[in-house]
C-alpha positions in Angstrom: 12.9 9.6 -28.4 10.4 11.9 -26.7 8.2 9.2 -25.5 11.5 7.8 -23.6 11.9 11.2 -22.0 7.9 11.1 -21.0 9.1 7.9 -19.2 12.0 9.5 -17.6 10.4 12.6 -16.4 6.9 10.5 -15.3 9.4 8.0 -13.3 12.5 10.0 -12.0 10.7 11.7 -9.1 9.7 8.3 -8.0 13.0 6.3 -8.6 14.7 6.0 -5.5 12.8 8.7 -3.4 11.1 5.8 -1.1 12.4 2.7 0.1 10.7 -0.1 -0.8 10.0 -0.8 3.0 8.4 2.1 3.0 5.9 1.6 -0.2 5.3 -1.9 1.6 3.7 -0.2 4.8 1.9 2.4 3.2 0.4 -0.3 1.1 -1.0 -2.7 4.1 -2.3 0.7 5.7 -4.1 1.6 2.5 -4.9 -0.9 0.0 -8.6 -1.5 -0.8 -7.6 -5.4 -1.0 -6.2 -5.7 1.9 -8.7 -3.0 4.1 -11.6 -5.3 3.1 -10.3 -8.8 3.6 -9.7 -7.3 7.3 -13.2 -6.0 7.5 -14.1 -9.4 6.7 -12.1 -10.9 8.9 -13.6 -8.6 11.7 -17.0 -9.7 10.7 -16.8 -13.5 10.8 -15.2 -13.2 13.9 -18.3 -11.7 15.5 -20.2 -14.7 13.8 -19.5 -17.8 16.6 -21.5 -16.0 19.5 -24.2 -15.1 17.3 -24.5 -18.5 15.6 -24.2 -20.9 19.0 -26.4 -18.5 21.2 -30.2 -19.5 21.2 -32.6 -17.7 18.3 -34.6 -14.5 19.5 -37.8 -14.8 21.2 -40.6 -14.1 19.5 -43.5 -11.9 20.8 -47.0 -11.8 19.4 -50.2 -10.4 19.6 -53.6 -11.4 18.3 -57.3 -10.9 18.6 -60.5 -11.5 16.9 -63.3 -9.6 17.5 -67.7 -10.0 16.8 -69.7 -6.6 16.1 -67.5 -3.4 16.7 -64.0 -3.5 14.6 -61.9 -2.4 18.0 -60.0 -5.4 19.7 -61.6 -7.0 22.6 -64.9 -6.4 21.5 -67.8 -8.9 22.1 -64.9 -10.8 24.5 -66.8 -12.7 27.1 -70.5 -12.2 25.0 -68.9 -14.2 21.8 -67.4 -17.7 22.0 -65.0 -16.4 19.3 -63.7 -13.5 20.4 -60.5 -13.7 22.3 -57.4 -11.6 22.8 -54.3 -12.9 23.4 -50.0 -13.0 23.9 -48.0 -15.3 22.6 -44.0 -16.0 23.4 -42.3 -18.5 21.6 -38.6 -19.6 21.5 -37.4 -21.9 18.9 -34.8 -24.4 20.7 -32.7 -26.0 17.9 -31.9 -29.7 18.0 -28.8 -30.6 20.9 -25.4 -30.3 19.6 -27.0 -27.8 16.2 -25.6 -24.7 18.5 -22.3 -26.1 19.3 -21.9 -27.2 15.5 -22.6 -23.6 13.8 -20.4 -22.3 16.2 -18.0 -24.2 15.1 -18.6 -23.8 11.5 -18.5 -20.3 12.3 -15.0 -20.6 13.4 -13.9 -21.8 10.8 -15.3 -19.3 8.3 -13.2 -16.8 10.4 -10.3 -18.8 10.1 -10.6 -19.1 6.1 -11.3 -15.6 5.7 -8.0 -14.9 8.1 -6.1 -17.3 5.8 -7.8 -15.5 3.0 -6.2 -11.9 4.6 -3.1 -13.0 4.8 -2.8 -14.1 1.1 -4.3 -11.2 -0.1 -1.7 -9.3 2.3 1.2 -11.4 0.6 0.0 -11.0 -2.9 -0.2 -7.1 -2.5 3.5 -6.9 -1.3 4.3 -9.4 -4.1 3.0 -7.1 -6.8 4.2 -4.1 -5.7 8.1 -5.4 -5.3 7.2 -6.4 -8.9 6.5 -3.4 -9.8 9.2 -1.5 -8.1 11.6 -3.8 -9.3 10.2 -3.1 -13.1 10.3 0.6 -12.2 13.8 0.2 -11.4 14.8 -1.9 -14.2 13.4 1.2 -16.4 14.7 3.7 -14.8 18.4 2.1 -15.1 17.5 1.4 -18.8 16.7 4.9 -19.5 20.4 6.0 -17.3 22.1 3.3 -19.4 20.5 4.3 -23.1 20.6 8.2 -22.0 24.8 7.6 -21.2 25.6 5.6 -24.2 23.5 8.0 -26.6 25.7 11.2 -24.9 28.8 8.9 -25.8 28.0 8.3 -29.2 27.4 12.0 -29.7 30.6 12.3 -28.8 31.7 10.0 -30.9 29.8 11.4 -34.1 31.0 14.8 -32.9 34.5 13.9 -33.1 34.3 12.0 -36.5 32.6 14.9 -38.1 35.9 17.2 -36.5 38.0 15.2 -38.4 36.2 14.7 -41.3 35.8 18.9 -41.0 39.8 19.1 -41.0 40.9 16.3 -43.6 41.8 13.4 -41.2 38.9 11.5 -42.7 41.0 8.4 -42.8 42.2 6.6 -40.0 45.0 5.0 -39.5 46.2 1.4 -40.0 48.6 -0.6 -37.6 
């Protein structure tokens, strides 16, 4: 009996204080689930101009040198000394650009379709739950009203027990 009342006390402030419209857009503002499939879906979308653009450049810088350990040294005196620069750009195969773009695309599109489910099963569990909380909340109304009644009843019967009328009548 005292464990029903630690239910009733934990869920009365919450039983009908906020419509369930309301729980529903405080939970796609601040649900973890739903925050990160967003994030996600923020990232991938960056993904198809990175992935059909052209790889960096890369820059480099060598040198071999004969007698003192600086660079440069013995350059000109020594056939094997040399300094040098190098650039390089690595051009993929035609059509590879267009194709991870493309692939990239649909990442973002999965993840979207991902967001959206994860959006839909969030609202779906808390309506589940509300409902439940509901449900419980017009249990405990329902039990608390007939055990008053019954009181009442048991108070009566012991009245008239108390005063002789223990029997009751027959029609």
């Amino acid at each position: 009996m005292r464990v029903r009342y630690w239910i009733w006390l934990w869920l009365a402030p919450v039983a009908g204080a906020q419509p369930v419209s309301t729980l529903v857009e405080e939970a796609l503002r601040n649900n973890r689930e739903i925050l990160a499939a967003q994030k996600k879906v923020e990232a991938l979308r960056q993904r198809p101009a990175s992935e059909s653009s052209l790889p960096d450049p890369k820059l480099s810088l060598a040198w071999a040198s004969n007698g003192a350990p600086w660079p440069g040294s013995g350059l000109g005196i020594y056939l094997t000394s040399y300094i040098g620069l190098l650039v390089s750009q690595e051009v993929p195969a035609p059509g590879k650009r267009r194709l991870r773009g493309e692939i990239a695309d649909k990442e973002a599109a999965a993840a979207f379709s991902e967001y959206r489910a994860t959006r839909l099963s969030v609202v779906w569990r808390l309506k589940q739950a509300y409902q439940l909380m509901n449900h419980a909340v017009d249990s405990l109304y329902y039990l608390d009203r007939q055990q008053e009644l019954l009181n009442g009843m048991l108070r009566t019967a012991e009245s008239r027990y108390a005063a002789g009328r223990g029997r009751s009548r027959t029609f």
